[in-house]
Structures are given as C-alpha cells and as structure tokens.
C-alpha positions in Angstrom: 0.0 0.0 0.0 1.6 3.5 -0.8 1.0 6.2 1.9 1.2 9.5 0.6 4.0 11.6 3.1 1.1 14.1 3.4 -1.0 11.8 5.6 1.9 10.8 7.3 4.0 12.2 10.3 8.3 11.8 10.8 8.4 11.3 14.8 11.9 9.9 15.1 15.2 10.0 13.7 18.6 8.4 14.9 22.1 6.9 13.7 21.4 3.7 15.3 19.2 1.5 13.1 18.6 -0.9 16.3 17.3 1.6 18.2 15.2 2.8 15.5 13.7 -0.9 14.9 13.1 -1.3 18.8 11.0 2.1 18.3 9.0 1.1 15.3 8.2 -2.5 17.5 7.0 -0.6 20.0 5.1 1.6 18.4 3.6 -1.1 16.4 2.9 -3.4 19.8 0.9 -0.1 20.5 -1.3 -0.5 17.4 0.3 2.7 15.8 0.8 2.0 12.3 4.1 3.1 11.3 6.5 2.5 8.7 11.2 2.5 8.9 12.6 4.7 6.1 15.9 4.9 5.2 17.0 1.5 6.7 19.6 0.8 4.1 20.9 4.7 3.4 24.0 4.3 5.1 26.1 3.3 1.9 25.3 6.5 0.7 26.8 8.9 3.9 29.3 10.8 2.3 27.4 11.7 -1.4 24.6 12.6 1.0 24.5 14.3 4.2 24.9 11.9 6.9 22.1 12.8 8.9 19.5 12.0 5.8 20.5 8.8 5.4 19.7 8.0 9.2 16.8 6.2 9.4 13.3 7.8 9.9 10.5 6.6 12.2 7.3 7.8 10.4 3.4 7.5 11.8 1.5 6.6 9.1 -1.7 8.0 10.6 -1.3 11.9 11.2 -3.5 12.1 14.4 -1.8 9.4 16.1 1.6 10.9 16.0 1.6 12.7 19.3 0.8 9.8 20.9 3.8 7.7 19.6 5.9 10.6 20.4 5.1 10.4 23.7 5.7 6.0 23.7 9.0 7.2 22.5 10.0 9.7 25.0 8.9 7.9 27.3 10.8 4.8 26.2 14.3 6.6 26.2 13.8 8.5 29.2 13.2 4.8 31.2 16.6 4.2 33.2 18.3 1.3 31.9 19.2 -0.3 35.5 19.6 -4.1 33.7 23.1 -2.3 32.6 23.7 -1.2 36.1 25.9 -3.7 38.1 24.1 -5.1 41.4 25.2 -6.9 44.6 23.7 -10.1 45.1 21.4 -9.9 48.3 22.6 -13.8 49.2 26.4 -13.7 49.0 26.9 -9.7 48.4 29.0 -10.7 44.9 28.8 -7.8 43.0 27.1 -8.6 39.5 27.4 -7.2 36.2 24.2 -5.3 35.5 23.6 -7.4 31.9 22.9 -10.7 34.4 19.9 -11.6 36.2 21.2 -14.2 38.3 24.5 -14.3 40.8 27.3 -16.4 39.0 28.4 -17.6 41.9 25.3 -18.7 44.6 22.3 -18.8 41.5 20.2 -16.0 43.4 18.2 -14.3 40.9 18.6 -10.0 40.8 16.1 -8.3 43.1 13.4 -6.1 41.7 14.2 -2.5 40.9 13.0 0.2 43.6 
C-alpha cells in the first residue's frame, strides 16, 4: 500500500538502526501504524549528508503521532538499570548489570525500587 507523506508524520530520527527498529516495534505493539525509512541509506553517507541517510520513524496515521511521540520519550527516558551492576542480596557478589542471576550462589537480581 503507498502512503502518501502528506498523511503521514516523521516522529523519530537516529544513527542507530537498532534503536530505531526497537522504536517502530514498539510503536507497532501499541497499534500505531508506522513504517522505517531509510534503513539501508547508510552506503550513501558521504554523497549525501549523513544525517539524511539515518533512518526515519514515520506514523502513518497523522493524528496518532503525538501519541507515539510520547511512547518514544517515554521509552528513552526509562533508566536502563539491567546495565547497572548489582550486589547479590545472598552472597553480596557484586554482578554485572547485563545478568539476572548471581554467577556464583544462582540468586536471581532483586526487583528494581
């Protein structure tokens, strides 16, 4: 289906293609209908400015693009404590925040405050 870019709303940009995916999933698991342009501009950084080949989160739906706009903010705002390192509460080894579970007694990581 073609969208026309009239009907449609840019509510994201970024260098990092992950991150944009991640945003467009969420969005999507929100029942936004959105679309990811640019995905595969980065070959051409350097004929064209670098920041429009980034890709582009667009809403597809006009009305509903202050509401994705506020999923995303909200979304980067959120602290990332998994990355935070954490002391396990049954032997008081300190964890790397990427693990859920103590390496050395099996204790899994305590909820977040």
């Amino acid at each position: 289906m073609l969208y026309t870019q009239k009907a449609m709303k840019r509510v994201y940009s970024s260098h990092d293609p992950i991150l944009s995916g991640q945003l467009k999933i969420l969005l999507e698991s929100n029942h936004i209908p959105c679309l990811l342009r640019n995905e595969f501009l980065a070959g051409a950084a350097g004929e064209l400015p670098p920041t429009e080949c980034w890709p582009e989160l667009w809403v597809i739906e006009n009305a509903l693009a202050g509401q994705a706009r506020q999923l995303i903010d909200a979304f980067l705002e959120y602290p990332n404590e998994a990355q935070q390192a954490w002391n396990c509460p049954g032997c008081n080894e300190t964890i790397e925040g990427q693990f859920s579970e103590c390496w050395q007694c099996g204790t899994q990581r305590p909820p977040g405050p």
